[in-house]
C-alpha positions in Angstrom: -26.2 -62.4 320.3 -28.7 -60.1 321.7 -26.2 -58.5 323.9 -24.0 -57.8 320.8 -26.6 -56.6 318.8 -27.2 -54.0 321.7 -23.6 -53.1 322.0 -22.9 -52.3 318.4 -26.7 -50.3 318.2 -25.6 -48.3 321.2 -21.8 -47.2 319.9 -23.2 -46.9 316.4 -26.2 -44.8 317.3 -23.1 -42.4 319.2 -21.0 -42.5 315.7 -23.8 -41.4 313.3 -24.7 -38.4 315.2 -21.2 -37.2 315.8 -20.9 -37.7 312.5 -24.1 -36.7 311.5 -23.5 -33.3 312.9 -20.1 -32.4 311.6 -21.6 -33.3 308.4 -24.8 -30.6 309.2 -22.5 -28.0 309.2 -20.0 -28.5 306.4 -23.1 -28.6 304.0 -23.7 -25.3 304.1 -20.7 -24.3 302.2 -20.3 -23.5 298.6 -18.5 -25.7 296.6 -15.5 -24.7 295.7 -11.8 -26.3 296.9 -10.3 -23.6 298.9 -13.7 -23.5 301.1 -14.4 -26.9 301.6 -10.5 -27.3 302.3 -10.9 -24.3 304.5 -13.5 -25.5 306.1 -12.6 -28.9 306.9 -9.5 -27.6 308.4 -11.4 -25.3 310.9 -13.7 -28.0 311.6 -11.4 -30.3 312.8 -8.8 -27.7 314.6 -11.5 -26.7 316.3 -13.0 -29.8 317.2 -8.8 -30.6 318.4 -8.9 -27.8 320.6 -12.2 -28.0 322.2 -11.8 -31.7 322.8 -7.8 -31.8 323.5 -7.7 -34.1 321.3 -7.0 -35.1 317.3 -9.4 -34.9 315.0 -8.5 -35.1 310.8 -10.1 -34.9 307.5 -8.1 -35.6 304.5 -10.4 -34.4 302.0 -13.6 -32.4 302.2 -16.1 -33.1 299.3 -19.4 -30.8 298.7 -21.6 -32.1 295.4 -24.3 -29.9 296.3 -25.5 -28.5 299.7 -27.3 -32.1 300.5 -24.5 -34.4 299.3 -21.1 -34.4 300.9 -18.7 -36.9 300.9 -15.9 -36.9 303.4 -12.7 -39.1 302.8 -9.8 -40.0 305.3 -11.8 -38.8 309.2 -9.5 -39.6 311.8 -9.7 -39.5 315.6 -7.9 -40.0 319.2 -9.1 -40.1 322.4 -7.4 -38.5 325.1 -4.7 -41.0 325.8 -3.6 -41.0 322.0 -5.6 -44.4 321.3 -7.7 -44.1 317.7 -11.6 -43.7 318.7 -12.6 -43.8 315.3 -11.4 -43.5 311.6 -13.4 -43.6 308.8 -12.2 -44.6 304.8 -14.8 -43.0 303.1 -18.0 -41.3 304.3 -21.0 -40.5 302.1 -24.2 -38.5 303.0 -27.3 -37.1 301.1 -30.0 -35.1 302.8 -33.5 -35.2 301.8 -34.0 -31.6 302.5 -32.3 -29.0 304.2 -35.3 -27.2 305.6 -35.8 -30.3 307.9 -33.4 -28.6 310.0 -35.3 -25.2 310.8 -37.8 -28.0 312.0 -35.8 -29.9 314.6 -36.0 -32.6 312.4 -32.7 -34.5 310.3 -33.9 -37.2 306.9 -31.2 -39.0 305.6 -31.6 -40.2 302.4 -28.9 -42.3 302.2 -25.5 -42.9 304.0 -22.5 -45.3 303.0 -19.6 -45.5 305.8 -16.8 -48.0 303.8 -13.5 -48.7 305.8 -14.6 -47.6 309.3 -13.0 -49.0 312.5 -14.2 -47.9 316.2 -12.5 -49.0 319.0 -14.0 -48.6 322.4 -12.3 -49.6 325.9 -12.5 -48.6 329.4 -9.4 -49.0 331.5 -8.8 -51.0 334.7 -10.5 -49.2 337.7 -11.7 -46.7 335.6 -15.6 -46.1 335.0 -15.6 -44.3 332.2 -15.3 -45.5 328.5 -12.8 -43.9 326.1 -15.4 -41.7 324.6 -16.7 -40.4 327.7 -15.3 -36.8 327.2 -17.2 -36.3 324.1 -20.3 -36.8 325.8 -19.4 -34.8 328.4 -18.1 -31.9 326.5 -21.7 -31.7 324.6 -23.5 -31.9 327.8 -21.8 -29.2 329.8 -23.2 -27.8 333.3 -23.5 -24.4 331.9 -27.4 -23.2 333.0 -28.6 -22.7 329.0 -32.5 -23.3 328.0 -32.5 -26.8 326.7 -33.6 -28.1 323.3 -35.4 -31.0 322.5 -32.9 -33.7 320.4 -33.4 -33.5 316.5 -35.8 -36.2 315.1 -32.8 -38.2 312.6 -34.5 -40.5 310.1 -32.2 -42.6 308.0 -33.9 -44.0 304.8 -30.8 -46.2 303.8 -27.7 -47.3 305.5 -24.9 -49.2 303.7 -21.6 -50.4 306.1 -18.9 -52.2 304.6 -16.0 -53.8 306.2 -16.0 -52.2 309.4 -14.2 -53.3 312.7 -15.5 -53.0 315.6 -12.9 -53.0 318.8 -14.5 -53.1 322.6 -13.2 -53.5 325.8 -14.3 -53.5 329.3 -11.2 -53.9 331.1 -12.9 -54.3 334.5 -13.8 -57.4 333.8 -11.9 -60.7 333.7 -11.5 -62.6 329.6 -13.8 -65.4 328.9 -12.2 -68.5 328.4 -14.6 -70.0 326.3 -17.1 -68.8 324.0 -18.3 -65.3 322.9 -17.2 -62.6 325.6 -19.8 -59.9 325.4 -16.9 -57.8 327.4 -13.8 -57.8 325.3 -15.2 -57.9 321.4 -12.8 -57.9 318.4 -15.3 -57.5 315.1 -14.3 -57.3 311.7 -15.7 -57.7 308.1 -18.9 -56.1 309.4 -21.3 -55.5 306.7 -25.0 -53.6 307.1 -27.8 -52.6 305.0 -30.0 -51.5 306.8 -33.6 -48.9 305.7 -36.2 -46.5 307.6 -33.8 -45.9 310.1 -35.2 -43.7 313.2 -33.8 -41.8 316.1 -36.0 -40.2 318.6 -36.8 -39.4 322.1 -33.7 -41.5 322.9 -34.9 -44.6 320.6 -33.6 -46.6 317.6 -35.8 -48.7 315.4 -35.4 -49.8 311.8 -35.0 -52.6 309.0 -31.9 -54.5 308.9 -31.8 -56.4 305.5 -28.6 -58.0 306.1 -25.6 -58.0 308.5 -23.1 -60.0 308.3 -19.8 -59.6 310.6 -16.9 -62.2 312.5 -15.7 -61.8 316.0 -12.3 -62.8 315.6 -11.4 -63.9 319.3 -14.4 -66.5 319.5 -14.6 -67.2 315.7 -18.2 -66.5 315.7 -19.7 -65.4 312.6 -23.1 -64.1 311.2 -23.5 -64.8 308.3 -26.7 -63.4 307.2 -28.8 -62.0 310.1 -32.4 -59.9 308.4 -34.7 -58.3 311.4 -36.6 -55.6 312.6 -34.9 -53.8 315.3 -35.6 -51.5 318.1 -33.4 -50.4 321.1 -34.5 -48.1 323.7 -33.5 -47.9 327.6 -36.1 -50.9 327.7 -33.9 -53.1 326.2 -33.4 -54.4 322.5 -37.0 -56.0 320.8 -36.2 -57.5 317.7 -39.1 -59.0 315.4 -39.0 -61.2 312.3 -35.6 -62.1 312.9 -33.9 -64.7 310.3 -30.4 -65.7 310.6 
């Protein structure tokens, strides 16, 4: 279960600042239809073009400049497969000014309807989202930055699936295969949420979520989490 834990802590982590980001910029414009439509179309034909990929938003939502909601996010990987599609995505910013300061506080986040499905090919090394991660780290010589500081005071998941494949590596016959995962009905509240230096720690109050090819099922799992290049500590676990 460990293992699991780790795997969905590491794609997640990957989501929400994608996410996270897109979501960063949209908030700074004014609410008003045309502009948020605007908007949303120019983020995601650029984000097509520069990835050579597709990436949709149905609907664009600005309450105020801390509060968007973002309906309908859709996304392909280079060989036409969905990477990730979201129902309904809503985000409130503590403050805005934590920006200036390298520094991102979520006051809450709710992801309903979410599915991410990662797979690596036969003989292939890389995983599907590889060319994400290498379009945001490119060789050009540039000064570098240190990574934002991204505190999340409340997370809410509901029904979310959760697709993963290594296709190096041969099917288990028996049991929960760690290589070839097929989650659904995952559920997660989880508080005081922390990215930094590379690190993820916080509170999960409940997660609940069934692997369909192994019928395994958590029910109920409450913990304190952390996950760094170290390896996955968890503390106070209950299950």
């Amino acid at each position: 279960m460990a293992k699991l834990l780790k795997i969905i802590a590491r794609c997640s982590g990957i989501l929400f600042e994608w996410l996270l980001a897109l979501f960063i910029i949209c908030s700074f414009a004014v609410r008003t239809t045309y502009v948020q439509t605007a908007l949303a179309n120019f983020a995601t034909n650029f984000l097509s073009s520069e990835l050579n990929t597709t990436v949709r938003i149905d609907k664009l939502d600005i309450i105020f400049l801390n509060n968007v909601e973002l309906n309908g996010f859709f996304a392909l990987d280079q060989m036409g497969d969905t990477l990730a599609s979201v129902g309904s995505l809503k985000v409130e910013l503590s403050s805005i000014r934590d920006v200036l300061n390298n520094k991102i506080t979520v006051k809450s986040i709710a992801l309903d309807q979410g599915l991410v499905k990662l797979y690596k090919n036969a003989d292939d090394h890389k995983f599907n989202f590889a060319f994400i991660a290498e379009y945001f780290s490119s060789d050009k010589k540039k000064e570098s930055s240190p990574m934002p500081v991204i505190r999340l005071k409340e997370i809410n998941l509901t029904n979310i699936r959760f697709h993963f494949d290594d296709n190096n590596k041969p099917r288990a016959e028996h049991g929960l295969d760690y290589a070839h995962l097929l989650l659904r009905d995952v559920n997660l509240n989880a508080s005081q949420f922390l990215i930094k230096d590379g690190a993820y720690s916080g509170i999960i109050k409940h997660l609940s979520a069934y692997e369909q090819r192994s019928d395994f099922k958590i029910e109920n799992l409450k913990t304190r989490a952390q996950f760094s290049a170290n390896g996955l500590d968890l503390k106070r676990t209950y299950i």
